[in-house]
DRENSEBA-351913 format. One line per 2 residues: number of its first residue (from 1); their letters; for each residue x, y negated, z negated of C-alpha. Coordinates in nm, 3 decimals, always signed. Layout:
! DRENSEBA-351913
NUM> A> X/Y/Z; ...
***
This chain:
! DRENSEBA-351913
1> XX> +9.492/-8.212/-9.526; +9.735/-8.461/-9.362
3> XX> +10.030/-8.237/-9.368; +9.792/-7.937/-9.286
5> XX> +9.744/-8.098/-8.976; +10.143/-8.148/-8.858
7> XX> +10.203/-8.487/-9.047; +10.538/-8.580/-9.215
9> XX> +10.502/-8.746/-9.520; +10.709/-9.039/-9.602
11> XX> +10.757/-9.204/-9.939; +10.741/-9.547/-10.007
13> XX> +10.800/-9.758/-10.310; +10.511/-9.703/-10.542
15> XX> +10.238/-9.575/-10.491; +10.267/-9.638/-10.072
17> XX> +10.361/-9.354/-9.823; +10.338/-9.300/-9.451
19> XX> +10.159/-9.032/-9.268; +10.353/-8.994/-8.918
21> XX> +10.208/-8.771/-8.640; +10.415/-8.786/-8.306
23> XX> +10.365/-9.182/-8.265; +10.145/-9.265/-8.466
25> XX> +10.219/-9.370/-8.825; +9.978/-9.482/-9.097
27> XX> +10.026/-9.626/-9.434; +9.822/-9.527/-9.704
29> XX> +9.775/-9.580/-10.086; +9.821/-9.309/-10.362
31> XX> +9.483/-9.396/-10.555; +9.576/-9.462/-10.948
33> XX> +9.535/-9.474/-11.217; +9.283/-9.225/-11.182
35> XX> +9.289/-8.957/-10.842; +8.963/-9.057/-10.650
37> XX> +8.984/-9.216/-10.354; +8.760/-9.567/-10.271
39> XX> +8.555/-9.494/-9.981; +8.790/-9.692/-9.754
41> XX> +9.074/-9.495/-9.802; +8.858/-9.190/-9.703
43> XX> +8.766/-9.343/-9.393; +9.080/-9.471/-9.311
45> XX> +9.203/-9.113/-9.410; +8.930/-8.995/-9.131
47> XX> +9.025/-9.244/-8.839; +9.355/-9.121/-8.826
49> XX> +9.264/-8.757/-8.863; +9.033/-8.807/-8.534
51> XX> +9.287/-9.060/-8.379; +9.539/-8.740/-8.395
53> XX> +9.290/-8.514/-8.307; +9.223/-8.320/-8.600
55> XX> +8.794/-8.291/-8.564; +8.537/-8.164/-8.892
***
């Protein structure tokens, strides 16, 4: 949805990347071992898809 929206991605070491949109830049966490996301990484996910302004 990230890069949907205009992001770059950018890899890290690990399981970390980047998100970057224009200025702003968020870290994240690829969720392992299994693919579901905690709830906080879902909002966090949400924040910066608002502070960008991608809106549901």
């Amino acid at each position: 949805m990230r890069l949907a929206a205009g992001c770059v991605l950018i890899e890290g070491r690990g399981s970390r990347v980047r998100f970057a949109h224009g200025l702003h830049i968020a870290p994240f966490h690829r969720p392992h071992p299994t693919k579901e996301a905690k709830p906080y990484q879902v909002e966090d996910a949400r924040a910066f898809l608002m502070l960008i302004g991608v809106t549901p």
